[in-house]
RODO-2510 file (C-alpha; in nm, 4 decimals, decimal comma):
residues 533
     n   res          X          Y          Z
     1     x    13,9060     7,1291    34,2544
     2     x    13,8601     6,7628    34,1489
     3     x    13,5380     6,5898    34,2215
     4     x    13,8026     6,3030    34,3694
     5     x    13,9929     6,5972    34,5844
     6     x    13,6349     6,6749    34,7452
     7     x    13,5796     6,2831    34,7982
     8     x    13,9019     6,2350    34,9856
     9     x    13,8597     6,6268    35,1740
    10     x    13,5401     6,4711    35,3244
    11     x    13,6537     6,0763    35,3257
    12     x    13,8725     6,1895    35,5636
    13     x    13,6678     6,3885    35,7766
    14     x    13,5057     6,0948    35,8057
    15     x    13,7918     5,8461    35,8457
    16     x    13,8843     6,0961    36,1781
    17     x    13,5292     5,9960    36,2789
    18     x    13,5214     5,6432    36,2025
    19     x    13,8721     5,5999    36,3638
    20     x    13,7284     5,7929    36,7053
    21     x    13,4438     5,5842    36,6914
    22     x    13,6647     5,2342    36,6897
    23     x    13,8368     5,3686    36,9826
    24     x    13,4700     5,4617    37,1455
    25     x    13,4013     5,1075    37,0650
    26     x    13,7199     4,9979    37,2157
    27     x    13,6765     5,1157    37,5295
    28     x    13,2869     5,0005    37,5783
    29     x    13,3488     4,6740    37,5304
    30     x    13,6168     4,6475    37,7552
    31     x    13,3395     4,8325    38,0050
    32     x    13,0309     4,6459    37,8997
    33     x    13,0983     4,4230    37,6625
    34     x    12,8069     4,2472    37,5638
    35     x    12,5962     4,2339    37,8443
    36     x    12,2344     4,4229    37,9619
    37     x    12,3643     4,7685    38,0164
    38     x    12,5245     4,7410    37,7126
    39     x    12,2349     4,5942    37,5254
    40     x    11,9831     4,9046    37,7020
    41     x    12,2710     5,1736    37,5728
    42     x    12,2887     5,0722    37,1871
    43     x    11,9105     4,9729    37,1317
    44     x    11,8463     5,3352    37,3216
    45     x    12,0638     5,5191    37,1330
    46     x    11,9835     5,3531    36,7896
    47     x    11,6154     5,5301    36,7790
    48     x    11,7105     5,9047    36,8202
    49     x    12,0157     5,7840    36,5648
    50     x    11,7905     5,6068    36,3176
    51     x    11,5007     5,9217    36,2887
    52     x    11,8237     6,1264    36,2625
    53     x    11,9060     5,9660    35,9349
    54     x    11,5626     5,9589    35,8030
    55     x    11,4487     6,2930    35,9107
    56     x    11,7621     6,4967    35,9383
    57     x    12,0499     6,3649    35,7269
    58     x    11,8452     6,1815    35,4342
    59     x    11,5282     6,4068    35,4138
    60     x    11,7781     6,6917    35,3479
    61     x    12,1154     6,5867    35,1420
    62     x    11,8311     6,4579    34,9105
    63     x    11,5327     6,7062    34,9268
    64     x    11,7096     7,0467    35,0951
    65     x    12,0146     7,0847    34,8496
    66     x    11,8731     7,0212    34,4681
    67     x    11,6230     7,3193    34,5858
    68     x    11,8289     7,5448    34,7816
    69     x    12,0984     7,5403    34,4977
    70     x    11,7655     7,6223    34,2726
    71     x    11,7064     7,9269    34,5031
    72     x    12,0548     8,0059    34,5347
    73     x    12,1007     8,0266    34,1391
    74     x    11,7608     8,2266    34,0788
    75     x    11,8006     8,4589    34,3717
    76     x    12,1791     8,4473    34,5023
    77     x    12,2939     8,4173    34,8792
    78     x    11,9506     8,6213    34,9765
    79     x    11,6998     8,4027    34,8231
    80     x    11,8267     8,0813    34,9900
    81     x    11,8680     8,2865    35,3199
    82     x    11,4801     8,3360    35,2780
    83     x    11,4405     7,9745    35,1913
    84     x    11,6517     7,8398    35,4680
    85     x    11,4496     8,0429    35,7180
    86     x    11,1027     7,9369    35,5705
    87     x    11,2356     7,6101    35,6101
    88     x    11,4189     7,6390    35,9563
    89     x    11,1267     7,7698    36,1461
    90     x    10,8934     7,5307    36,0019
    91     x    11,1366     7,2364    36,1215
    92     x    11,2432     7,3698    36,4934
    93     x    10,8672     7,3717    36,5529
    94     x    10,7962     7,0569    36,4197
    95     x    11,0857     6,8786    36,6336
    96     x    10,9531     7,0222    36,9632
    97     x    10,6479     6,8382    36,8802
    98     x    10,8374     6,5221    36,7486
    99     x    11,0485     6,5245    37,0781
   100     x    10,7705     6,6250    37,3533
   101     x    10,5268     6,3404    37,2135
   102     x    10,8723     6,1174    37,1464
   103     x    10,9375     6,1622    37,5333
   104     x    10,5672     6,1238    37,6622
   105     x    10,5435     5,7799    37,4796
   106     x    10,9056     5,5796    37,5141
   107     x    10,7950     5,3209    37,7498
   108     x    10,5155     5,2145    37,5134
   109     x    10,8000     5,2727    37,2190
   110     x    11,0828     5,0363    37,3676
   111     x    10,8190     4,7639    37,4585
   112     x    10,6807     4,7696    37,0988
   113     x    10,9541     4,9007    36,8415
   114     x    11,2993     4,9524    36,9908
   115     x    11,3735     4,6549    37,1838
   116     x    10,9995     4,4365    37,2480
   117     x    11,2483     4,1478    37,3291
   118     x    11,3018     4,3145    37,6816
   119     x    10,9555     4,3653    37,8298
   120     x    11,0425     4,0581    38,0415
   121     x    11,3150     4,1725    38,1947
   122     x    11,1633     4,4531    38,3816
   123     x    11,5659     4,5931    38,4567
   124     x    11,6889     4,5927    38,1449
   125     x    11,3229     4,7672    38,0270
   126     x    11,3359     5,0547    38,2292
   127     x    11,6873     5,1280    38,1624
   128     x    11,6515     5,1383    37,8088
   129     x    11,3187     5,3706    37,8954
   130     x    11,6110     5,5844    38,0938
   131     x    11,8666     5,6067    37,8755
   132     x    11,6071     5,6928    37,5551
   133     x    11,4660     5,9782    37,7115
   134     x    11,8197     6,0922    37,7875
   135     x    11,9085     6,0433    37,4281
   136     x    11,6274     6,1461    37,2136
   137     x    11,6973     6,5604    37,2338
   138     x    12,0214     6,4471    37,0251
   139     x    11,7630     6,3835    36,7081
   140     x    11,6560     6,7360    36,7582
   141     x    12,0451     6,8941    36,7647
   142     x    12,1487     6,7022    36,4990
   143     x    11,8206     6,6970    36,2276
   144     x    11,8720     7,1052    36,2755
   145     x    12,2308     7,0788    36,2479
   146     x    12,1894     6,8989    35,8797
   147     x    11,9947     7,1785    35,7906
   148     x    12,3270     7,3851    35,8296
   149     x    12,5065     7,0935    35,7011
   150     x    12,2784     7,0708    35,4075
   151     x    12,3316     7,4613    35,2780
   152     x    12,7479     7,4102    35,3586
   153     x    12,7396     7,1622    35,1192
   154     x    12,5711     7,3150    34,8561
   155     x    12,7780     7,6096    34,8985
   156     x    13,1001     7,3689    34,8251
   157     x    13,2339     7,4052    35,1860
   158     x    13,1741     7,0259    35,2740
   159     x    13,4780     6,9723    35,5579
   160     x    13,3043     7,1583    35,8771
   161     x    12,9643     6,9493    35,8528
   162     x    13,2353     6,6085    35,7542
   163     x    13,4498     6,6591    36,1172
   164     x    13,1549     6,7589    36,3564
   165     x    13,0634     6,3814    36,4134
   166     x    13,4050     6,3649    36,5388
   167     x    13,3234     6,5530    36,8418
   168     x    13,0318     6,2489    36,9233
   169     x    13,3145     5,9447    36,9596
   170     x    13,5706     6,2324    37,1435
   171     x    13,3202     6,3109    37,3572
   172     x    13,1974     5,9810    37,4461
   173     x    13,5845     5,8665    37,4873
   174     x    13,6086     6,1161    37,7434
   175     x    13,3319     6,0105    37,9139
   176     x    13,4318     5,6348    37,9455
   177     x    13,8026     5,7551    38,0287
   178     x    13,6676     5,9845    38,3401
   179     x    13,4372     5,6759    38,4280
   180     x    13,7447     5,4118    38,4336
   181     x    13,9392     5,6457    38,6570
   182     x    13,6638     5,6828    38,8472
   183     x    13,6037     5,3564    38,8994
   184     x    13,2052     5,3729    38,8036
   185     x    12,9825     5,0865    38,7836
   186     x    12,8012     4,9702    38,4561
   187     x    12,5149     5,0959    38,5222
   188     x    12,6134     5,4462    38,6322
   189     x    12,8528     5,3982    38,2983
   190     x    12,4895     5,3478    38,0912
   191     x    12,4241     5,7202    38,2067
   192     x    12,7164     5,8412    38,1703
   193     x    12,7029     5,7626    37,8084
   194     x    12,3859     5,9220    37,7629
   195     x    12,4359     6,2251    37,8521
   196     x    12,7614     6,2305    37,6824
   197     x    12,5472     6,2089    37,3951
   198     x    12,3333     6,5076    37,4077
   199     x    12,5979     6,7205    37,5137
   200     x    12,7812     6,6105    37,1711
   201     x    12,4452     6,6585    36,9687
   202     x    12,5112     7,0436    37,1137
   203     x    12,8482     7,0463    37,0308
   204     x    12,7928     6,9320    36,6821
   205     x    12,5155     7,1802    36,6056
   206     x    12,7364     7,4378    36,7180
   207     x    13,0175     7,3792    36,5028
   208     x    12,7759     7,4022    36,1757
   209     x    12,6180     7,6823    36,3167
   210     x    12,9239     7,8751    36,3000
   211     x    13,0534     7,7302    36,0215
   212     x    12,6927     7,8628    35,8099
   213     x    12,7649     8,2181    35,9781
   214     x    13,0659     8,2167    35,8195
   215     x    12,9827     8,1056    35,4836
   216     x    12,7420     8,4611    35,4826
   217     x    12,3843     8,2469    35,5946
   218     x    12,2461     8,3895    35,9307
   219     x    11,9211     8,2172    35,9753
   220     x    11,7089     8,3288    36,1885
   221     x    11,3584     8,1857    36,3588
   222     x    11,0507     8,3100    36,1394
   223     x    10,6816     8,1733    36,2865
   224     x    10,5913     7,8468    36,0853
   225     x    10,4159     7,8642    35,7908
   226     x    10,3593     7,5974    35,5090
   227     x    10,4918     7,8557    35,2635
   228     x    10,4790     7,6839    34,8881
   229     x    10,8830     7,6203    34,9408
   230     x    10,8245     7,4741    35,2581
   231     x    10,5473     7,2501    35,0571
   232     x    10,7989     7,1357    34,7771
   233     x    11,0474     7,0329    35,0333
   234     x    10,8330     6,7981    35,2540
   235     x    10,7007     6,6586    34,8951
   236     x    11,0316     6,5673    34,8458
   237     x    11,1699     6,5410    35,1930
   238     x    10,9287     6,2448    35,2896
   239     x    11,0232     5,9882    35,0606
   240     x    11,3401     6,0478    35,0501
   241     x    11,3804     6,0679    35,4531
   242     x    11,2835     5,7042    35,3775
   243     x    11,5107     5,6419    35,1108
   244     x    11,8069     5,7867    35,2602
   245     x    11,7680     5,6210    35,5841
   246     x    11,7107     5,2766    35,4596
   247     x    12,0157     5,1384    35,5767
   248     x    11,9205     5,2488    35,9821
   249     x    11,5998     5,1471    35,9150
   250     x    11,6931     4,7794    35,8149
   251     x    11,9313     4,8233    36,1437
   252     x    11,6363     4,9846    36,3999
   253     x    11,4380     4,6362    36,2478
   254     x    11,7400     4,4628    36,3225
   255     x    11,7726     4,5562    36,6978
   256     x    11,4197     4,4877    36,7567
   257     x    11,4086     4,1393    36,6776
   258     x    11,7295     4,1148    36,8177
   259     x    11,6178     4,2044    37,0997
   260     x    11,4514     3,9015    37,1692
   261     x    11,7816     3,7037    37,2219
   262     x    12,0625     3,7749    37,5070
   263     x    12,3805     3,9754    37,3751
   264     x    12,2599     3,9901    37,0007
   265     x    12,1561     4,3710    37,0175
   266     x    12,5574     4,4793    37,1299
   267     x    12,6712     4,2207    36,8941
   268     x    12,5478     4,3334    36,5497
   269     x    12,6150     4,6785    36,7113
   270     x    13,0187     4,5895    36,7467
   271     x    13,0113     4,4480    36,4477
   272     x    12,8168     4,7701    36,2683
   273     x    13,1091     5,0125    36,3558
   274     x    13,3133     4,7688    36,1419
   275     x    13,1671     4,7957    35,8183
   276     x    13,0767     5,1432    35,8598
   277     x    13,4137     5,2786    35,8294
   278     x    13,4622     5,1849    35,4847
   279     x    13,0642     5,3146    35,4162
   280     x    13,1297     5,5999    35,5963
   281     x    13,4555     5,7123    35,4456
   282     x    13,3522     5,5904    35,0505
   283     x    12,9823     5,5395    35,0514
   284     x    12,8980     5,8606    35,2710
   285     x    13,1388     6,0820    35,1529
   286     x    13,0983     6,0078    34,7459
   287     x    12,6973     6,0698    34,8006
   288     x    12,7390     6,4245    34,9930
   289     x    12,9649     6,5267    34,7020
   290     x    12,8179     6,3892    34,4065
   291     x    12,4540     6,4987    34,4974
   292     x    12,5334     6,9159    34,4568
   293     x    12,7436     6,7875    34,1762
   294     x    12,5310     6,5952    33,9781
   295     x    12,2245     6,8802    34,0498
   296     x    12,4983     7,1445    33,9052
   297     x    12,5198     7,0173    33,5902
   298     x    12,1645     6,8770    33,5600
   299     x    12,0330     7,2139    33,6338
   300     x    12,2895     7,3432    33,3652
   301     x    12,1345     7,0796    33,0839
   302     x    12,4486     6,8800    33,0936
   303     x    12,3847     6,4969    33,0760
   304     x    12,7013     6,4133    32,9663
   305     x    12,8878     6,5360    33,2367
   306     x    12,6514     6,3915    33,4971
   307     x    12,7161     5,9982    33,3734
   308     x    13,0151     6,1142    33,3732
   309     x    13,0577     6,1857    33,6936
   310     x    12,8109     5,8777    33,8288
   311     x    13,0293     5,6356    33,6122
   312     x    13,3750     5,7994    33,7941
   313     x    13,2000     5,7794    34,1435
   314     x    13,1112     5,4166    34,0509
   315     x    13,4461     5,3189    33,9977
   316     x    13,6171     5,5163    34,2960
   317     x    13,3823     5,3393    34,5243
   318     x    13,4335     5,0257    34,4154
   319     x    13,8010     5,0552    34,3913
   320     x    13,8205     5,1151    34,7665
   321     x    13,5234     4,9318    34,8829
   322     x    13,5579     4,5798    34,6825
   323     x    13,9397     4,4775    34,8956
   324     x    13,7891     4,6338    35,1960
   325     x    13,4728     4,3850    35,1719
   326     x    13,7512     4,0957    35,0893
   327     x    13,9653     4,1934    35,4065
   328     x    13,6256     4,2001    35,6222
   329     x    13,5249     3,8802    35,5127
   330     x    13,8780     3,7098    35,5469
   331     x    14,0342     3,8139    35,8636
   332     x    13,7458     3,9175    36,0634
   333     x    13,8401     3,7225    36,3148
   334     x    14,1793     3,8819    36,4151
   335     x    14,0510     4,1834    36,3597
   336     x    13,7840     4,1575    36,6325
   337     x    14,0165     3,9586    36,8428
   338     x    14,2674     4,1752    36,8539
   339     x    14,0617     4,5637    36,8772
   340     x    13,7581     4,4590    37,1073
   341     x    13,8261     4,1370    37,3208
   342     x    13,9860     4,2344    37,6553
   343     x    13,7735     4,3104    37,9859
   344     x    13,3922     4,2007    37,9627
   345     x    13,4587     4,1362    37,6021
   346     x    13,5078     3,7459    37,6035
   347     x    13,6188     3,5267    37,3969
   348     x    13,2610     3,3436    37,2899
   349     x    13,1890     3,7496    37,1931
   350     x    13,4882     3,7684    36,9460
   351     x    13,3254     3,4894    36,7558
   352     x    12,9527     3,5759    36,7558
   353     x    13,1349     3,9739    36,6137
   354     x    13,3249     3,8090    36,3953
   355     x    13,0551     3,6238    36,2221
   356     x    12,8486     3,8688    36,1980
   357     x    13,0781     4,1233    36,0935
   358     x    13,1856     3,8647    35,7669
   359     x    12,7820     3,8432    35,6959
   360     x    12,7823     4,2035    35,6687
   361     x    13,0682     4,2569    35,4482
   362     x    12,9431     4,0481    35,1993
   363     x    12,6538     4,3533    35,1465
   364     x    12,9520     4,5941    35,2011
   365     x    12,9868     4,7072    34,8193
   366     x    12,5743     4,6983    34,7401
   367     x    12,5387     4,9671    35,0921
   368     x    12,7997     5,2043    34,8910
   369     x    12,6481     5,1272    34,5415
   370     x    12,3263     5,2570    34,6801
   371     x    12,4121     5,5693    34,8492
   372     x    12,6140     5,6235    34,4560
   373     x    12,3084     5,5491    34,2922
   374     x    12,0484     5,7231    34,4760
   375     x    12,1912     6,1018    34,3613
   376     x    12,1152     6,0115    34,0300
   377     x    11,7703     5,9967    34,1071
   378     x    11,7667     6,2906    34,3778
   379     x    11,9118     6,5125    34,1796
   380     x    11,6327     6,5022    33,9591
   381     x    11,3782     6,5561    34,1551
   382     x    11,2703     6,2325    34,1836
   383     x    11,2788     6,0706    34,5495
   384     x    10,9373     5,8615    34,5192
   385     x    11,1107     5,6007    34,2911
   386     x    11,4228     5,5006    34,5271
   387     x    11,1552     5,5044    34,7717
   388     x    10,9615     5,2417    34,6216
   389     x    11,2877     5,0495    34,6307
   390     x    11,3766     5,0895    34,9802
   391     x    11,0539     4,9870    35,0789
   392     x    11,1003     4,6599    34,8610
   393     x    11,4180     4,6484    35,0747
   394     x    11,2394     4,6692    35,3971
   395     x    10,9954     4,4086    35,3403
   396     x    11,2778     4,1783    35,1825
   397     x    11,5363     4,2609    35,5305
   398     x    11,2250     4,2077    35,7750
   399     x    11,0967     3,8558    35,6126
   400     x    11,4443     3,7378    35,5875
   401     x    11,5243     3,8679    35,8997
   402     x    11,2021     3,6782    36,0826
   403     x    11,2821     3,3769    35,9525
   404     x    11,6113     3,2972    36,0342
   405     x    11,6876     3,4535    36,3714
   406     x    11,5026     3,1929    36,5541
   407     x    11,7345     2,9320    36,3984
   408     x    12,0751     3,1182    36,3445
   409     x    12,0388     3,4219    36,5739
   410     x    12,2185     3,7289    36,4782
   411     x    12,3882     3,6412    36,2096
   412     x    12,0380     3,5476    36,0139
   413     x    11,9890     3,9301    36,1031
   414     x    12,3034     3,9898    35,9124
   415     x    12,2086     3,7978    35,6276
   416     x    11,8914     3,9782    35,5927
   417     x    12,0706     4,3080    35,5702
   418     x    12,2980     4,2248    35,3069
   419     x    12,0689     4,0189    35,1030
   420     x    11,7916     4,3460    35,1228
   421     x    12,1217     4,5539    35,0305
   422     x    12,1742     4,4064    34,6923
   423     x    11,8437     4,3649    34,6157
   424     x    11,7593     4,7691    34,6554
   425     x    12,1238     4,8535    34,4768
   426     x    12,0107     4,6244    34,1517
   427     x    11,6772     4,8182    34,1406
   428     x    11,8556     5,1584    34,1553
   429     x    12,0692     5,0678    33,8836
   430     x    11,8436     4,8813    33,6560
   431     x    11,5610     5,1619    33,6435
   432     x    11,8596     5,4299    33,5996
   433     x    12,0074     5,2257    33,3254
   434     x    11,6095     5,1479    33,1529
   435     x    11,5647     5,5808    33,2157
   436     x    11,8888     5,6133    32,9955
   437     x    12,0025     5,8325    33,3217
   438     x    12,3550     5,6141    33,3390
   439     x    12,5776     5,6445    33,0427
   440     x    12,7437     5,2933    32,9294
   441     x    13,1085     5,3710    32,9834
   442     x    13,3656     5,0783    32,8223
   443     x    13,6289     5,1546    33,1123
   444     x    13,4373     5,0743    33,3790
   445     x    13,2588     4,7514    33,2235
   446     x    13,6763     4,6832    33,1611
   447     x    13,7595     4,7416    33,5559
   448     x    13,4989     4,6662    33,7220
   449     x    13,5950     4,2773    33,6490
   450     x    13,9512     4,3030    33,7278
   451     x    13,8529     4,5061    34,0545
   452     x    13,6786     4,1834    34,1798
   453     x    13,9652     3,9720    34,0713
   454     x    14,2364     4,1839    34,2359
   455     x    14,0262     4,1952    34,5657
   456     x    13,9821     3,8025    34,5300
   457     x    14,3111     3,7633    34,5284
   458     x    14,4007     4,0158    34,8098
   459     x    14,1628     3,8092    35,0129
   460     x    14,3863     3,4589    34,9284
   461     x    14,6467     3,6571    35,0162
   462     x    14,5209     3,7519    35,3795
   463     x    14,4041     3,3918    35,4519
   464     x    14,7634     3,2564    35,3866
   465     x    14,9164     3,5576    35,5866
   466     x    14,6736     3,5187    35,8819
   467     x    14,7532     3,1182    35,8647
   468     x    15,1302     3,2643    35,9038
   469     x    15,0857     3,5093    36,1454
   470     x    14,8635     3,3203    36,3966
   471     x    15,1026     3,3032    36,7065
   472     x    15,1054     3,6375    36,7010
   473     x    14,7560     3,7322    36,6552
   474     x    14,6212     3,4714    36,8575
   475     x    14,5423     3,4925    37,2250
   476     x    14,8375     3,4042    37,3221
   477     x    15,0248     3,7321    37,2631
   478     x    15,0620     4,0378    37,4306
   479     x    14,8428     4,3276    37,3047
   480     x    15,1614     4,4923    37,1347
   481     x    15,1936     4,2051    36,9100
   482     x    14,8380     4,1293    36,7918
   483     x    14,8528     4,5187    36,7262
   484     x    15,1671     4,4977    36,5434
   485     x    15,0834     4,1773    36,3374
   486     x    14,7554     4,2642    36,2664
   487     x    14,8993     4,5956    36,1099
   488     x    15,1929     4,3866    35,9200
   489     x    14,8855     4,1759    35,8017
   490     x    14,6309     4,4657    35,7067
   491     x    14,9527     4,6399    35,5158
   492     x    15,0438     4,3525    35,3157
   493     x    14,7164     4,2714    35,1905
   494     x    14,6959     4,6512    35,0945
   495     x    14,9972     4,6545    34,9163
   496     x    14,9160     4,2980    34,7180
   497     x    14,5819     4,4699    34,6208
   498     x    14,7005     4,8505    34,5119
   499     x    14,9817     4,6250    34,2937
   500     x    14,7259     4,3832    34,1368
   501     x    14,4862     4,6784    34,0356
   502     x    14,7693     4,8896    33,8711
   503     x    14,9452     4,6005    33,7119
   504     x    14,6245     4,4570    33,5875
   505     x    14,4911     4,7655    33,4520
   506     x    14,1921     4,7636    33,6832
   507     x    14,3020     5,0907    33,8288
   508     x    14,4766     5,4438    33,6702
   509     x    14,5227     5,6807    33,9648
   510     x    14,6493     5,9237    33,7539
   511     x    14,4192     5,9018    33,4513
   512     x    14,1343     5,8494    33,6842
   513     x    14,2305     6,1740    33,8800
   514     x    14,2898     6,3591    33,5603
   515     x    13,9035     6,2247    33,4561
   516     x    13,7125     6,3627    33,7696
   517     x    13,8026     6,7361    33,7039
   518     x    13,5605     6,9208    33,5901
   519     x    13,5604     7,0072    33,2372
   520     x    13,3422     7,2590    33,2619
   521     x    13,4351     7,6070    33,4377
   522     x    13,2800     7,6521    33,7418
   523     x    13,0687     7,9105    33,8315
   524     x    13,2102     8,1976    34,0865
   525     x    13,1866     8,1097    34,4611
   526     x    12,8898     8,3011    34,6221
   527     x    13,0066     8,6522    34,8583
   528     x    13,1451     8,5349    35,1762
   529     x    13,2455     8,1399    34,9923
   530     x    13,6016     8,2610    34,9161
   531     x    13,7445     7,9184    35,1063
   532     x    13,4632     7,6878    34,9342
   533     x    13,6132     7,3444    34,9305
***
């Protein structure tokens, strides 16, 4: 199968997701909109997310999969059984810990790192308290649940661990659609939401679960020991927890001092699920991909095929990412209008989204870069250098961030993101280049110019078109219209861009699909992988 078959096969996994999760989105600001319960849910539910993404989902697609293919080539299916359960007993024990000292200390962890911006309103305070210790469980479901997600993707089969996010935003949407017939109150709403959340945490560990039985791994509990496997991967895991979660880190120091000003924390929230669908559907799903990839052929002594393959995943991600940026940045406006303002989602709120959401696509293409880059250096091994970087990042998002929230409020927050975005993508791709780890490729030099200028002029295109389409996409029509001409708008601008890029050369679908097969022949599936992906 083609490396840009396996994109798409888990790009639209997550599309399913992303899409779920803009009708989540949908339907809480219509119930909350901006305001405190709203503001309690998201900076609540952002810490057991963000330690999710550092200790669950980065620490392993970096550190877990270059070793357990290792163990899996020197030993088969049995030796990474042994491994995984070395590894899995080590972490269920250490997340009981995590959780039970997580619990004990919340109220002293919302009034100094998840929202210190609320410990005057004593309300809003304790809710946020609430709803956290609700919530934070959901890091323990889901950090095992990469585990399993971790040794399906180095086993090829990558859909199973790409669709069980789904079931969060379906989940969630049924909670808020029971609440609305119900009739609840936002505040009873707030709790509704958080337990919807640890029963989908559940739900999602389940499906992996099942989905590693079936692959041929049964894992089962062995007593903790630091075994010299279980050593190598917290060597690697730590940094690269770090490294792989830099972008929720920037956003957990992004609520904080948010939190310090009324309706900003919900705001860069809204405007989050944006620009996450194209990083979720490009960014997310080229780095689970390329990472077994790119350790495949390093472990088989074959450089050439792995700048290959990062110089093909470059281009594929800007391709999609670069007129998705332009469109963010153009119409963000209508687009905000038109999905999220209706109920307690007011007018003043489309533009304070809307701004923000621009600010953030402008960093759009460097958060995708990155999570391209980083496999090159994971899948060596190395996860102390792009940690280095992200913590360059960190310091760069948090002094930014300090200094112009006071004056420009969340947007300065949004500035700080993206400007700490670029920064860490340049270092990742200078120190690969200076390495010699990234192959100079003529094509892509060639497109990656005439990528920009197609998306440039996409983005001309949309401004005109919105100008055009105003009456309709203004407040002034009915919800069927705005849908319908934002849709006629959206369409257009794809169609100007896919016909600018293939008539200026910038793009080749069929040469560039023909160039991400894999030359060389692939090893046989493991027993039990008959259906890898």
């Amino acid at each position: 199968m083609s490396l840009v078959s396996k994109f798409m096969g888990v790009g639209a996994a997550t599309l399913a997701s992303r899409i779920f999760g803009f009708g989540r989105e949908m339907l809480m600001a219509a119930a909350l909109g901006t305001g405190p319960v709203a503001g309690a849910f998201y900076a609540a539910f952002q810490f057991p997310n963000t330690f999710r993404r550092l200790f669950a989902e980065g620490a392993f697609n970096s550190a877990f999969i270059p070793l357990f293919a290792k163990e899996i080539e020197a030993g088969g299916l049995d030796g990474a059984r042994r491994f995984s359960e070395e590894v899995f007993g080590f972490l269920f024990t250490v997340l009981i810990v995590i959780t039970i000292a997580m619990q004990l200390a919340m109220p002293v962890l919302v009034a100094t790192i998840i929202a210190p911006g609320y410990r005057d309103d004593p309300v809003k305070f304790d809710l946020t308290v609430n709803l956290a210790l609700i919530m934070f469980p959901y890091l323990m479901c889901m950090s095992l649940g990469a585990m399993m997600a971790g040794m399906l993707n180095s086993l090829r089969r990558y859909f199973a661990a790409a669709i069980a996010p789904v079931f969060l935003n379906i989940i969630l949407i049924g909670v808020l659609a029971w609440a609305w017939h119900e009739g609840r109150d936002e505040l009873a709403i707030g709790y509704d939401l958080a337990w919807g959340v640890l029963a989908a945490g559940l739900v999602q560990l389940g499906i992996v679960w099942f989905a590693a039985r079936r692959a041929g791994i049964r894992v089962r509990f062995r007593r903790p020991r630091l075994t010299a496997n279980v050593k190598r991967l917290l060597w690697l895991a730590a940094p690269a927890a770090i490294t792989g979660g830099i972008t929720q880190i920037n956003t957990l120091i992004g609520t904080a001092i948010a939190s310090g000003q009324d309706r900003a924390v919900p705001a860069l929230a809204q405007a989050d699920r944006f620009y996450q669908l194209p990083l979720g559907v490009v960014g997310i799903a080229v780095a689970i991909v390329l990472l077994p990839e790119l350790s495949r052929a390093l472990k088989g002594g074959n450089e050439t095929e792995a700048a290959h393959l990062q110089n093909r995943s470059v281009e594929f991600t800007l391709f999609l990412t670069l007129p998705a940026a332009a469109a963010l940045i153009v119409i963000s406006e209508p687009i905000v209008r038109v999905l999220y303002e209706r109920g307690a989602f007011t007018a003043t709120d489309t533009h304070l989204v809307s701004t923000i959401l621009s600010i953030f696509a402008l960093g759009l293409p460097a958060f995708v870069l990155i999570k391209a880059f980083t496999p090159g250096y994971f899948a060596r091994e190395d996860t102390r250098t792009p940690m280095i970087f992200a913590a360059i990042s960190v310091a760069v998002n948090i002094s930014t961030a300090l200094l112009l929230f006071p004056s420009m409020g969340a947007p300065g927050i949004a500035i700080a993101s993206a400007t700490a975005g670029w920064i860490n993508a340049a270092l990742l791709f200078s120190v690969l280049v200076r390495r010699g780890h990234w192959g100079r490729d003529s094509a892509l030099l060639k497109r990656i110019p005439l990528l920009v200028l197609s998306a440039g002029l996409m983005g001309l295109a949309l401004y005109y078109g919105a100008t055009w389409l105003a009456p309709w996409l203004g407040r002034g029509g009915s919800l069927i219209e705005r849908i319908l001409a934002l849709a006629v708008l959206t369409g257009a601008g794809a169609a100007v861009y896919f016909l600018l890029a293939f008539g200026t050369g910038a793009a080749d679908f069929r040469q560039v699909t023909r160039s991400l097969k894999r030359r060389p022949k692939q090893p046989s599936p493991p027993p039990g992988d008959e259906n890898a992906a």
